[in-house]
C-alpha positions, 0 to 999 in steps of 0.5 A: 500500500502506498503512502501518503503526504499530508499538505495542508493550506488555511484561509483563516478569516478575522473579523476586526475589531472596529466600531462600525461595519466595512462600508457603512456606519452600522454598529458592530455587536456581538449578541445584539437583537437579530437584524438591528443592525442593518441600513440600505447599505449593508443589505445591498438596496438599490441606489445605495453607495459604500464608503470605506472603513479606515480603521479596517484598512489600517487594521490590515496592513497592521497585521501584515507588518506584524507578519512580515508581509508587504504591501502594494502601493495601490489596491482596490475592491472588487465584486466576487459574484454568486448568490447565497441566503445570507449574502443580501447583496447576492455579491460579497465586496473583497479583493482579488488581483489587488490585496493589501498585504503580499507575502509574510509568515506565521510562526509557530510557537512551540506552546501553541501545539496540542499539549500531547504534541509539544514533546515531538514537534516535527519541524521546531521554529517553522514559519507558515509562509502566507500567501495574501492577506485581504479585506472584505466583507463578512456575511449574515448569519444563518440558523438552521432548523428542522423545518425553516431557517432564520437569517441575521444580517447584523454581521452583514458587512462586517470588516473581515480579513481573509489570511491565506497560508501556502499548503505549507502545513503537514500535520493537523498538530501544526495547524493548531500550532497555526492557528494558536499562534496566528491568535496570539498576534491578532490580539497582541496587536488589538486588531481582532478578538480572534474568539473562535466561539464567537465566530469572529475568527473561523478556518476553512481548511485546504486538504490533499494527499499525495503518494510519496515521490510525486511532487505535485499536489494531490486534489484539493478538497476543502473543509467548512463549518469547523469552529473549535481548535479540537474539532479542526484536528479531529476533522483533519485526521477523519479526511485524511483517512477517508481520502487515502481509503479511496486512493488505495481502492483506486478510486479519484478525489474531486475538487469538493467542498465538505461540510464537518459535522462534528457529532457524528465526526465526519465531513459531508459534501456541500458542493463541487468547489468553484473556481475564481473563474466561477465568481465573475470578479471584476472590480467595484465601480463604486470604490475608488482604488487606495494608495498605501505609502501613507497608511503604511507609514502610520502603522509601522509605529504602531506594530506592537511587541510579539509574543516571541519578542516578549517570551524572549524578554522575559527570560532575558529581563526577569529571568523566567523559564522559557516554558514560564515565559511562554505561558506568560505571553500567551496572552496579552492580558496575562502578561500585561497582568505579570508585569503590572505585578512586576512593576508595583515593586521592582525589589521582589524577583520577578521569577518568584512572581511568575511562580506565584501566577502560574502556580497559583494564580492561574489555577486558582483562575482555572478551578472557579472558571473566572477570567483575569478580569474577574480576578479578585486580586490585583497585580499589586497584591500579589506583589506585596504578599511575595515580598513578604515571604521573600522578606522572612516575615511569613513562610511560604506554606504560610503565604500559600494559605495567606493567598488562598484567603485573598482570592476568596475575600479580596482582603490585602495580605497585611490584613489576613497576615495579621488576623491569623497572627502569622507575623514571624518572629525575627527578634534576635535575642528571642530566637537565639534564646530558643535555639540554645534551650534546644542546643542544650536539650539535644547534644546528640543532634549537635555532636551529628552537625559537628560531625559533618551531617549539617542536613541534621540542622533542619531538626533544630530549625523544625523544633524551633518552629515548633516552639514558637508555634510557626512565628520564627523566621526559619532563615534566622534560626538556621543561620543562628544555629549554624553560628552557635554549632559551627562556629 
């Protein structure tokens, strides 16, 4: 039996996140009364012109410096032609010979991966190479039911890029890689929401296979309707198998268009897939092209940090791991938080406080389903309480239990610390007067110090916590033992 070669393209599609639609001044909502946010415009009424959405333009051509694509001194709008329910202009406005941005990649971050395939990624660094990056409109939304369908144009003409990768991805991991990564970038540089939940960011995926040794690419099938990163490797694995079944029974893969039905988790066909041809593109005679130069020049200073480029930072700066690095620029709101803490106190090691908020504090977040923006505890907070315990004055497992108070009652730690009564005791001449009554009620254990076992040391340390019910400050009875031991 022969076998096979994976290739995969993606044409992931992003809403932006502007405050009105791309060629009209309707409001973009999410979750607002169907069909309320609509105007002769967006529903393609006779006699009405578009206007172009600025902010969509230069949201785009953001998100192409961020991805190292280039953009063309002109472009322009053209017509793609072909009817659908939710399509009330019976023709979508888009870009075809013309895009804003040319080019560019995708880096895959090692993080992004599937967490079962971060131990084995096939090809570690890869960049996605992208074709194009182009500005469109979005279309309505269809709800269907046994026996009718209800339609919503509210999203109607809501500003959509469209970023096209090359078939340069091998496996259904590397296209969540893809996609995870892609994510990270459009929310760092605030140019969508990127909510595949939502429907604000949703892929359609290119599939082929090939013998081994033929160089051509086998026939391109594509896969809609898939909405969750899960449900795209689980569509990914289920074609692959179906189209290499039909190649090893001799059979011939038609260009189609599948549609995946994640319940009973398998593809279904939709149609025979079109080509450009088929769409009688020609170019929008109520749109005017645009020159770049100017526009370009306006978003280059706007191109923000990257998550590799912060991931990086923060082992260089604040000395994290790289595996605590990357959890921390996962998200832009993460690690915005991380370094607020950071900040609130630049005497506190910024690696302890990355421990506490990967630790602690996002598993805290995890078990009560809340988001950072619901968190009951500040960036400050936290950073005063890891001083605390890094100044001696509670221990660790004290601050554990000092912390899960704070999330529970929002209470700043100095408060709680002081209510259970954990404030250490660091008195000097109280400390040394403990550790001589258990120096001398233990010869035994000092004649094992003095013999070379200084692990023994830690029984003293243990007994003096215990005689002063947890208050001593572990680090100044160890080094007042050692003193007293040693010499």
């Amino acid at each position: 039996m022969p076998k096979y070669i994976l290739t995969i393209g993606l044409e992931v599609h992003a809403q932006l996140t502007t405050r009105s639609k791309m060629f009209c001044a309707c409001p973009v909502e999410y979750g607002a009364e169907p069909n309320t946010h609509t105007c002769p415009t967006c529903m393609g009424l006779p006699g009405a012109l578009p206007v172009l959405n600025q902010a969509a333009i230069e949201k785009t051509i953001l998100t192409g410096l961020m991805l190292g694509c280039e953009t063309p001194p002109v472009v322009n709008w053209d017509r793609k032609n072909y009817f659908y329910p939710d399509m009330p202009k019976n023709y979508q406005i888009t870009q075809m010979p013309f895009p804003l941005c040319l080019g560019g990649g995708v880096p895959l971050y090692d993080y992004a991966y599937p967490k079962d395939a971060q131990k084995s990624i096939a090809n570690p660094g890869k960049v996605v190479k992208l074709t194009r990056i182009h500005l469109e409109e979005d279309v309505g939304k269809s709800t269907h039911y046994d026996k009718f369908s209800a339609l919503d144009f509210n999203r109607a003409g809501t500003p959509l890029m469209e970023i096209v990768s090359e078939p340069d991805l091998d496996s259904a991991e590397e296209v969540v890689a893809y996609l995870g990564s892609l994510r990270q970038i459009l929310i760092y540089g605030g140019v969508s929401d990127a909510d595949m939940e939502k429907g604000n960011m949703r892929c359609d995926v290119n599939i082929s296979l090939r013998p081994e040794g033929q160089k051509e690419l086998g026939t391109k099938i594509e896969l809609k309707n898939i909405n969750s990163m899960s449900a795209i490797r689980r569509a990914i694995k289920f074609e692959a198998e179906r189209q290499a079944d039909i190649l090893d029974a001799g059979g011939k893969l038609e260009q189609s268009t599948l549609r995946w039905d994640d319940d009973r988790g398998e593809t279904t066909l939709m149609r025979s897939k079109e080509d450009a041809h088929d769409y009688r593109y020609f170019p929008d005679p109520d749109l005017l092209p645009v020159r770049t130069a100017d526009l370009v020049a306006k978003m280059r200073s706007q191109v923000p940090e990257l998550p590799h480029e912060k991931r990086a930072r923060f082992e260089k700066d604040y000395g994290c791991s790289a595996y605590d690095a990357s959890v921390l620029a996962s998200e832009k709101e993460l690690a915005l938080w991380y370094e607020a803490a950071v900040a609130a106190d630049t005497k506190v090691p910024a690696k302890k406080i990355a421990n506490w908020v990967i630790n602690d504090l996002l598993g805290a977040l995890n078990d009560r389903s809340l988001t950072l923006a619901d968190c009951p505890v500040k960036p400050e907070a936290l950073s005063a309480l890891v001083a605390t315990i890094e100044g001696g004055k509670i221990s660790n497992n004290q601050g554990k239990e000092v912390f899960v108070e704070m999330f529970e009652t929002g209470k700043p730690a100095a408060e709680i610390i002081k209510a259970k009564g954990f404030e250490q005791v660091s008195d000097t001449g109280a400390l040394e007067a403990i550790v001589e009554q258990i120096l001398a009620a233990n010869p035994d254990k000092v004649a094992e110090v003095k013999g070379g076992n200084e692990k023994a040391m830690n029984w003293f340390t243990g007994q003096a916590m215990k005689a002063s019910q947890g208050k001593a400050n572990p680090k100044m009875v160890t080094e007042i033992v050692r003193k007293k031991v040693l010499g």
